[in-house]
ROPA-305170 format. One record per residue (C-alpha): x, y, z; residue number from 1; residue in three letters. Coordinates in Angstrom, 3 decimals. Each point is the difference from the previous one (the first is absolute). Layout:
N
          X          Y          Z     n   res
          X          Y          Z   NUM   ALA
...
***
This chain:
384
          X          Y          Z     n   res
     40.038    -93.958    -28.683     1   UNK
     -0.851      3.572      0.950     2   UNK
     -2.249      2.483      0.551     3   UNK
     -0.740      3.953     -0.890     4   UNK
     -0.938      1.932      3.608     5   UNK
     -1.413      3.383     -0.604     6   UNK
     -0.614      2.548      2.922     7   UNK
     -2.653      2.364     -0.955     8   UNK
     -1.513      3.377      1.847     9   UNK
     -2.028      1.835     -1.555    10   UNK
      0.857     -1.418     -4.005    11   UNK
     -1.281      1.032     -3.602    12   UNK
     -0.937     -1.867     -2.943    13   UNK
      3.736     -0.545     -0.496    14   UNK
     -0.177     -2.788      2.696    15   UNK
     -2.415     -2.176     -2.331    16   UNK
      2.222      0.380     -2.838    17   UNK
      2.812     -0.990      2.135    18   UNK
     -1.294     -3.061      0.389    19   UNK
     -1.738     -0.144     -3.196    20   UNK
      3.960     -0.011     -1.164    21   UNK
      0.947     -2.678      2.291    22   UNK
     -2.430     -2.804     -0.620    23   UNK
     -0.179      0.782     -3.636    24   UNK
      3.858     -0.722     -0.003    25   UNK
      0.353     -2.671      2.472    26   UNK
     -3.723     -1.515      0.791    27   UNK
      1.354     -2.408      1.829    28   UNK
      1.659      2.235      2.914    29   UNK
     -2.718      0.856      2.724    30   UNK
     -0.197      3.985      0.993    31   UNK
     -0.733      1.039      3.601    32   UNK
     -1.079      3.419      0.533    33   UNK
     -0.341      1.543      3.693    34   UNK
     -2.722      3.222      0.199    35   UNK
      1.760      1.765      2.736    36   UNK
     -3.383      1.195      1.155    37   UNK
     -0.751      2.548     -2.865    38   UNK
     -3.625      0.327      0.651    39   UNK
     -3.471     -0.407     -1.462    40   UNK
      0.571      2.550     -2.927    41   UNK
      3.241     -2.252     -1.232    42   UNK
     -2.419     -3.278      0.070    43   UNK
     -0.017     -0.196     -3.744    44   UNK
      3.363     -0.025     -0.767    45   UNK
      0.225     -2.871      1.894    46   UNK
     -3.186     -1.778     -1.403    47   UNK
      1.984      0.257     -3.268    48   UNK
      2.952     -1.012      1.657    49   UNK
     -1.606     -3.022      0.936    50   UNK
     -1.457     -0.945     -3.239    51   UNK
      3.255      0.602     -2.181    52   UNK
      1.176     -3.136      2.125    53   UNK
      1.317      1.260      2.887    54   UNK
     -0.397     -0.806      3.844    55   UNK
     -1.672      2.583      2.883    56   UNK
      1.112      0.504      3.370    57   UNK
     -1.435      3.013      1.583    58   UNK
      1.410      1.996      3.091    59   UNK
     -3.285      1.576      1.592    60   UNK
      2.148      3.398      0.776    61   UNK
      3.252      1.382     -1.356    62   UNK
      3.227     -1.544      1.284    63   UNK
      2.723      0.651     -2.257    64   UNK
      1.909     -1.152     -2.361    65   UNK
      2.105     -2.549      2.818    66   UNK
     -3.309     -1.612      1.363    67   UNK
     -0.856     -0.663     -4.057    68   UNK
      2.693     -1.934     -0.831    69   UNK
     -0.004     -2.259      3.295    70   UNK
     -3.454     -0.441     -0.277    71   UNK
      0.828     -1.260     -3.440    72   UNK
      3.147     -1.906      0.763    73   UNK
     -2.273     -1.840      2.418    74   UNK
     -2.685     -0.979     -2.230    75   UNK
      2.591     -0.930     -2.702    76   UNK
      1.099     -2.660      2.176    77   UNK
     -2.855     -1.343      0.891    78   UNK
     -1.613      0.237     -3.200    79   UNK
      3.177     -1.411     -2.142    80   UNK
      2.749     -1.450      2.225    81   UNK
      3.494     -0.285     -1.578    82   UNK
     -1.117      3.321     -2.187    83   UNK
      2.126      2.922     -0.393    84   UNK
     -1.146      3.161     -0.031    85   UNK
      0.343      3.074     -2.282    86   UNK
     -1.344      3.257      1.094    87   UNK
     -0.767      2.445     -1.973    88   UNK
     -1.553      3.666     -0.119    89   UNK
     -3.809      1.133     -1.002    90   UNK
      0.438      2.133     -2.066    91   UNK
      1.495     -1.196     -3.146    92   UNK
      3.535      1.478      0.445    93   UNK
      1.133     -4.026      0.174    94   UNK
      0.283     -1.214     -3.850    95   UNK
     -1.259     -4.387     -0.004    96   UNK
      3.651     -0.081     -1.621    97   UNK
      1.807      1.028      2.882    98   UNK
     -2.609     -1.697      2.757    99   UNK
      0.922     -3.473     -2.316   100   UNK
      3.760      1.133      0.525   101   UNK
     -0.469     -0.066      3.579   102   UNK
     -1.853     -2.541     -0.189   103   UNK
      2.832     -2.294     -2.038   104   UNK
      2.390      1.119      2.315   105   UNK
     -1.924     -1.126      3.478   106   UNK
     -1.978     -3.143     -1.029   107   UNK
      1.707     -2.747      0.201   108   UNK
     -1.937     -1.719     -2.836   109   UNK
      0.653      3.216     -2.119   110   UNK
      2.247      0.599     -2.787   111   UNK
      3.320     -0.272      1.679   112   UNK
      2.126      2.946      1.907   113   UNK
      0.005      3.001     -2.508   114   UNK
      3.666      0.817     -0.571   115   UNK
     -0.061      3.529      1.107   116   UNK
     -1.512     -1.010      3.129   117   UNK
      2.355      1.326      2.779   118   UNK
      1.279      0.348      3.705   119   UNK
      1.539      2.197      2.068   120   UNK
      3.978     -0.407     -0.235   121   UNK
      1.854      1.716     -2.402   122   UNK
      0.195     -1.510     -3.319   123   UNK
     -1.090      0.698     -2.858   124   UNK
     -2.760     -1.875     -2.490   125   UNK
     -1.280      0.214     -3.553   126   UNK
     -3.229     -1.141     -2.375   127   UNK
     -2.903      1.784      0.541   128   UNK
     -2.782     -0.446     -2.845   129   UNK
     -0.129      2.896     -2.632   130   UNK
     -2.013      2.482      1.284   131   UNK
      0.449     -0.276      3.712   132   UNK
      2.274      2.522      2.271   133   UNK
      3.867     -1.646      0.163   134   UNK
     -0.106     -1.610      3.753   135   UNK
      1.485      1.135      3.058   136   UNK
      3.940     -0.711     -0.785   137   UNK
      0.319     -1.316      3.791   138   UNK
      0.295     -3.749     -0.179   139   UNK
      0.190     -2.906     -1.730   140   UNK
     -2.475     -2.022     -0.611   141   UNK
     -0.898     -2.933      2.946   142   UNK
     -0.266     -3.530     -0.738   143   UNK
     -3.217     -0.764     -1.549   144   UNK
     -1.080     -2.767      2.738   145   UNK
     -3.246     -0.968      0.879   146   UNK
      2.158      0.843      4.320   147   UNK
      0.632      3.138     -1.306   148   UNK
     -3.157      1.357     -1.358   149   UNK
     -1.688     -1.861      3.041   150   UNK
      1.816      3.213      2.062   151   UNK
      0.041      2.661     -2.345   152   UNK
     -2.547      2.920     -0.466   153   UNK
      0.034      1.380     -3.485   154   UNK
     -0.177      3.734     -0.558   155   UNK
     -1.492      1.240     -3.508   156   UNK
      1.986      3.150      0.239   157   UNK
      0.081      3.195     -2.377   158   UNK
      2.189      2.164     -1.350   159   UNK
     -1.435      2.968      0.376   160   UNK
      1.340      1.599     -2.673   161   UNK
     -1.726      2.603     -2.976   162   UNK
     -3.359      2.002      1.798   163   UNK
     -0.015     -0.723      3.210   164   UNK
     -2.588      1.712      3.160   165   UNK
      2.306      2.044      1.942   166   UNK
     -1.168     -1.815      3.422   167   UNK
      0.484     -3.722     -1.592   168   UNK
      3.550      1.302     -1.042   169   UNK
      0.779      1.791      2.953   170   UNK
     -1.824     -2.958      2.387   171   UNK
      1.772     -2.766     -1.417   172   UNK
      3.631      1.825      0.308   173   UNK
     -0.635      0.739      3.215   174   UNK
     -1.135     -3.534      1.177   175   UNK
      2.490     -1.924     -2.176   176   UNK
      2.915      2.064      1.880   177   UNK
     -1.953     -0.411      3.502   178   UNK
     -0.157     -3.738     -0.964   179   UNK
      3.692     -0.194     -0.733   180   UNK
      0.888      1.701      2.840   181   UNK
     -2.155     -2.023      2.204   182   UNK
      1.119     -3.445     -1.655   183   UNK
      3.189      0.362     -1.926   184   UNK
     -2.240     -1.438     -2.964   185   UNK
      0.066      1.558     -3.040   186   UNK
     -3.678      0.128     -1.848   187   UNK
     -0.994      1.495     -3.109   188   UNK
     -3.432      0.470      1.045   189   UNK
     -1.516     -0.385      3.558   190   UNK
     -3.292      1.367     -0.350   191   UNK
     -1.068     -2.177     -3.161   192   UNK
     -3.730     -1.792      0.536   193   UNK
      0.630     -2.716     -2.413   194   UNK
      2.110     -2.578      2.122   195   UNK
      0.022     -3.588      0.179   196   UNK
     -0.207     -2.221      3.053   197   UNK
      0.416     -3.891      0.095   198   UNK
     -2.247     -1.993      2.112   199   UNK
      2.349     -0.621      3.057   200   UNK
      0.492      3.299      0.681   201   UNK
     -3.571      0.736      0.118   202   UNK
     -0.412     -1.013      4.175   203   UNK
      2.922      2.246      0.426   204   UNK
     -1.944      2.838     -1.984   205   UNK
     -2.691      0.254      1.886   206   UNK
      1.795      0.573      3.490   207   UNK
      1.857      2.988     -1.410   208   UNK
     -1.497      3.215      1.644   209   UNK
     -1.398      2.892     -1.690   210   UNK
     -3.675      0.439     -1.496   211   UNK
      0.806      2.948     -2.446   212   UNK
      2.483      0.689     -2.392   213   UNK
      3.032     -0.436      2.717   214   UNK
     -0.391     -3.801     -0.400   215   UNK
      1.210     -0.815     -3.310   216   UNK
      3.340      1.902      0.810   217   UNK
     -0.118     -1.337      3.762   218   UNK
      0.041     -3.733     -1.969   219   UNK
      3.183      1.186     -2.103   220   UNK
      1.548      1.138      3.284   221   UNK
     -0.370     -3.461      1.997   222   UNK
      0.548     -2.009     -2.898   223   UNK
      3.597     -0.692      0.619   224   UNK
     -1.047     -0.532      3.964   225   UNK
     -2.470     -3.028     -0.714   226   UNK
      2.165     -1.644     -2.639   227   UNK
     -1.433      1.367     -3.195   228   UNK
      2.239      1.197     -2.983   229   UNK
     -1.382      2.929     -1.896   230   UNK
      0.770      0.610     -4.538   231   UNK
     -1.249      1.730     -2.223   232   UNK
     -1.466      0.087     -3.750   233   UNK
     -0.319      2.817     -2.332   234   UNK
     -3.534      0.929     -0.890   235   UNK
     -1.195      3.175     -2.069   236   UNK
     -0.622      3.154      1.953   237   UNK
     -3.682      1.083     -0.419   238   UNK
     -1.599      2.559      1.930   239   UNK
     -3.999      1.124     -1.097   240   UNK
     -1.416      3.701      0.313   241   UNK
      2.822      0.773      2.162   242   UNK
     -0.583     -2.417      2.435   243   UNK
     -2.656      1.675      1.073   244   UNK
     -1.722     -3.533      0.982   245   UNK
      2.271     -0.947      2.296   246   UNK
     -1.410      0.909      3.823   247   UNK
      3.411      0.350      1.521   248   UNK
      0.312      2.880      2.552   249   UNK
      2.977      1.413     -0.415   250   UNK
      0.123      1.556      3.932   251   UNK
     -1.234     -3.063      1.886   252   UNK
      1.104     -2.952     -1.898   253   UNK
      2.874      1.626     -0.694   254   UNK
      0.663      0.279      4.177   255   UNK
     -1.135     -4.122     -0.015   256   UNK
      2.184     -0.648     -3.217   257   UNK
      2.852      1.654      1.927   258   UNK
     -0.785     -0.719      3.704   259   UNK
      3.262     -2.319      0.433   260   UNK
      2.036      2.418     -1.442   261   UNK
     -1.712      3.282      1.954   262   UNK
      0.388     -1.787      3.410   263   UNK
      3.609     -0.696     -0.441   264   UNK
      0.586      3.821     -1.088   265   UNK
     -1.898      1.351      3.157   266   UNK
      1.887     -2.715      2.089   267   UNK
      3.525      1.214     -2.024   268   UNK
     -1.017      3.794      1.166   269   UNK
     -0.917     -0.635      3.372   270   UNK
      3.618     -1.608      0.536   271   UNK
      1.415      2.830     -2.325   272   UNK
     -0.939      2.613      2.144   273   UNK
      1.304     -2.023      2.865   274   UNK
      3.037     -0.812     -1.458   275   UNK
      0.749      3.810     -0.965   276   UNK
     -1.174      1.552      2.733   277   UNK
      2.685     -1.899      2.473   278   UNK
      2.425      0.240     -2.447   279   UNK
      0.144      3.670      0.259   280   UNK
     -0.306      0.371      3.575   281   UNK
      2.457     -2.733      0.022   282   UNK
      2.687      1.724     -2.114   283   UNK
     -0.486      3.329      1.653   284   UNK
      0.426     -1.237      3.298   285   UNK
      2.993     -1.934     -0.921   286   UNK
      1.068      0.531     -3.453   287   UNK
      0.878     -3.699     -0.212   288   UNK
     -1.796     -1.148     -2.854   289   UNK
      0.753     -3.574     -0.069   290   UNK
     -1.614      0.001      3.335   291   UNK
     -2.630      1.802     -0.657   292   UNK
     -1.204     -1.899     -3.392   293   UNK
      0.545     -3.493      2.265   294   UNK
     -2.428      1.441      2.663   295   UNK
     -2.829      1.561     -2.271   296   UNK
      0.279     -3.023     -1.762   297   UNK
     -0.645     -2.488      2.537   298   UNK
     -2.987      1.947      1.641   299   UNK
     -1.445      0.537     -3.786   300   UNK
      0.484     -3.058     -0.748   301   UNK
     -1.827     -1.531      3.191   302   UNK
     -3.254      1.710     -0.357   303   UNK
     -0.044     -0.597     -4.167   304   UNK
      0.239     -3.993      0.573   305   UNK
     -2.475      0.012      2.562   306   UNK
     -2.857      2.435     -2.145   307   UNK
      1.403     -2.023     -3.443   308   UNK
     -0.547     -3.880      1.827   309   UNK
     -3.074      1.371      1.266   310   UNK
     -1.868      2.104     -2.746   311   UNK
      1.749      0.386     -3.217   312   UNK
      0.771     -3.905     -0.822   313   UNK
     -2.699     -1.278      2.402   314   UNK
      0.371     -3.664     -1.476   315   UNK
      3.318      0.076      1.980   316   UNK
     -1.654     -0.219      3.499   317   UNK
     -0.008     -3.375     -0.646   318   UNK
      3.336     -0.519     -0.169   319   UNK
      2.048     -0.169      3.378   320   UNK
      1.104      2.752      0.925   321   UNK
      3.733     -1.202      0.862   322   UNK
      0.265     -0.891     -3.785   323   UNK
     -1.141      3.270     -1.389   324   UNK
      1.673      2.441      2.392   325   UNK
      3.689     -1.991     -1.217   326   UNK
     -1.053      0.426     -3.108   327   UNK
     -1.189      3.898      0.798   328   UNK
      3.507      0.919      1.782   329   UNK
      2.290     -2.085     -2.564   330   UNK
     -1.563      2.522     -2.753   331   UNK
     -0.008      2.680      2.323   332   UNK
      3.516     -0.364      0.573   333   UNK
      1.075     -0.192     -3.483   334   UNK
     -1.981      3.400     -1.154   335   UNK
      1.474      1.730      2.914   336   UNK
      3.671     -0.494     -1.148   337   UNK
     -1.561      1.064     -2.878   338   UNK
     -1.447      2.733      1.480   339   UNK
      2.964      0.932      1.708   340   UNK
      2.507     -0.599     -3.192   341   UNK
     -2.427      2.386     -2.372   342   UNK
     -0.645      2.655      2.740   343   UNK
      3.622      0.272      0.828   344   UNK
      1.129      0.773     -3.468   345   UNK
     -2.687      2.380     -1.112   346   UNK
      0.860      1.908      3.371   347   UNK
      3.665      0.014     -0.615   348   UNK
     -1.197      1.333     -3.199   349   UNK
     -1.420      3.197      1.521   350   UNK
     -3.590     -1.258     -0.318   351   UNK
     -2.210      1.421      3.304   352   UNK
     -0.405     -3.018      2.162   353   UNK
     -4.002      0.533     -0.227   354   UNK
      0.529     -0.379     -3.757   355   UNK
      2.248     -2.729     -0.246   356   UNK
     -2.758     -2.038      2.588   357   UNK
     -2.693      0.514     -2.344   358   UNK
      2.223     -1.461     -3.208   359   UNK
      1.178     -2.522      1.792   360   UNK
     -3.025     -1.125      1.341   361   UNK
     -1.953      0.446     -3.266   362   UNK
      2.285     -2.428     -1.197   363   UNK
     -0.183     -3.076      2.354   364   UNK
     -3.753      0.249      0.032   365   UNK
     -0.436     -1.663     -3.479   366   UNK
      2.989     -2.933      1.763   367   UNK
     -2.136      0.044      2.829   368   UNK
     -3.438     -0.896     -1.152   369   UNK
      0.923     -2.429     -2.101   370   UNK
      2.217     -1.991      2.252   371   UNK
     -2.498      0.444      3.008   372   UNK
     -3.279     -1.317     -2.408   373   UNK
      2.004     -2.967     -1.524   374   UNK
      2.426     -1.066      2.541   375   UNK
     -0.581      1.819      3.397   376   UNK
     -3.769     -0.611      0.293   377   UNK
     -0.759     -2.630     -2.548   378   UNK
     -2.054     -2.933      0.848   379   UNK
      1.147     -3.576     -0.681   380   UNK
     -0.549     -1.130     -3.453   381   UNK
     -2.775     -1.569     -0.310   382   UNK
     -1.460      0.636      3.210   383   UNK
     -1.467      3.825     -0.957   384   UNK
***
């Protein structure tokens, strides 16, 4: 069994035909919709809401997108225990096709595991229906067991191919590479609304932080942390006036969307300009470079675990602190051979030294983040 969750602020008409879709097409699967506090004026859209055959809850003020869905994850399973859930948007840009495609995929009393369904290794997989975008070439299929679904949230993702808004284009690049570079996951599509969640990962949904739209890619980044596999179907791309419905702010929820990623960039600066700015006293004083990249290094590198343990993976304060810091210095030690090997051999190429520090360290921050977030700093699996 499952059910449809629908966050709404602030909805159209399009919401009642929405569900006017899904109960005509599967009467038997409940709908939930959450009123994010949208106000008196928005009162009957949800009165129609409610008589089309769907279920109320009402936040008395706005609290984002986040606080929706957990409020609805919670009355889900309460409501129907053992349900998954399928979430979907308001505003009609989710076809009932593609929500019952999710839907197959999650529900373990659904059709079985669509074949184009797919992971995150490399790989390669094939079948999609007629119609629907090809699917991310980046894994084959997993097992279709009842163990496997049990762990794995479903992500209706799109294309985004033909006319496309500029800022979904350019929004969804951007987050899919953050993602991947955050991760080492590869995902077609990070910022999809239609996703599908079986029931036992629903108490682990609603302790993942973030109230606005920072949480559904904060639940993709501690996926892998508290056990839970991520794949992917292919669903049509479909985007209304523009998307001028949807009430992301591009400056704010863009600096929550990103805040993992932000923090670990100031944090990478800080240590950069301590890093560079020894180095150069360093190597003027003694013009012994090896010696001077080992110093910088180690007093960069001090102050970046301490401000990274502390601030930019916070979960990792947890952790003991003897663990992490051999994990810290075992990395740190590798990227400053690195460092070292690169540096020396753009210098010896007649690149400035200033220069060369900049490429060189341009290019061990991607290595670095990555390693730090899903080795360095991860939590336990299972215990996030």
């Amino acid at each position: 069994m499952h059910i449809v969750l629908i966050p709404a602020y602030e909805p159209d008409g399009r919401l009642v035909d929405v569900i006017a879709a899904l109960t005509a097409a599967a009467p038997e699967t409940p709908v939930l919709v959450v009123d994010d506090g949208s106000g008196e004026r928005f009162s009957p859209v949800f009165a129609a809401a409610a008589a089309a055959g769907a279920v109320v809850l009402r936040h008395g003020r706005n609290r984002g997108k986040g606080a929706a869905l957990r409020t609805g994850f919670a009355h889900a399973a309460r409501a129907w225990p053992g349900a998954a859930v399928v979430t979907a948007d308001a505003d009609g840009q989710h076809t009932p096709a593609d929500i019952r495609r999710v839907a197959d995929a999650v529900d373990p009393d659904g059709a079985r595991r669509p074949r184009e369904l797919v992971g995150q290794s490399a790989g390669s997989t094939s079948g999609p229906r007629a119609g629907a975008p090809a699917a991310t070439p980046t894994a084959t299929a997993p097992a279709a067991d009842d163990a496997a679904r049990a762990r794995t949230i479903v992500l209706g993702a799109r294309a985004f191919s033909g006319e496309v808004p500029l800022r979904s284009r350019v929004g969804n690049g951007t987050t899919r590479w953050a993602f991947r570079l955050a991760t080492g996951q590869r995902l077609r599509d990070t910022q999809t609304g239609l996703r599908g969640y079986p029931a036992a990962t629903l108490p682990w949904l609603q302790q993942v932080p973030g109230d606005r739209f920072e949480y559904e890619l904060a639940m993709l980044l501690r996926a892998r942390g508290a056990g839970i596999a991520l794949a992917e179907v292919p669903i049509e791309t479909v985007y209304l006036d523009g998307n001028r419905s949807s009430h992301f702010r591009p400056v704010a929820d863009s600096v929550r969307v990103y805040g993992p990623l932000l923090r670990f960039t100031a944090s990478a600066l800080l240590a950069f300009a301590i890093d560079t700015a020894a180095l150069l006293v360093l190597d003027a004083l003694t013009g012994w470079l090896l010696f001077s990249v080992v110093f910088a290094r180690l007093l960069s590198a001090s102050v970046n675990f301490a401000v990274n343990r502390s601030f930019v993976f916070g979960r990792a304060r947890s952790l003991p602190t003897r663990t992490t810091a051999l994990r810290y210095f075992s990395l740190a030690g590798l990227l400053l051979a690195a460092n070292y090997g690169i540096l020396s051999a753009l210098t010896d190429a007649g690149i400035p030294v200033l220069l060369a520090k900049i490429a060189t360290e341009t290019t061990l921050f991607v290595v670095s983040y990555g390693v730090q977030r899903t080795v360095v700093f991860a939590p336990t699996p299972g215990r996030e």
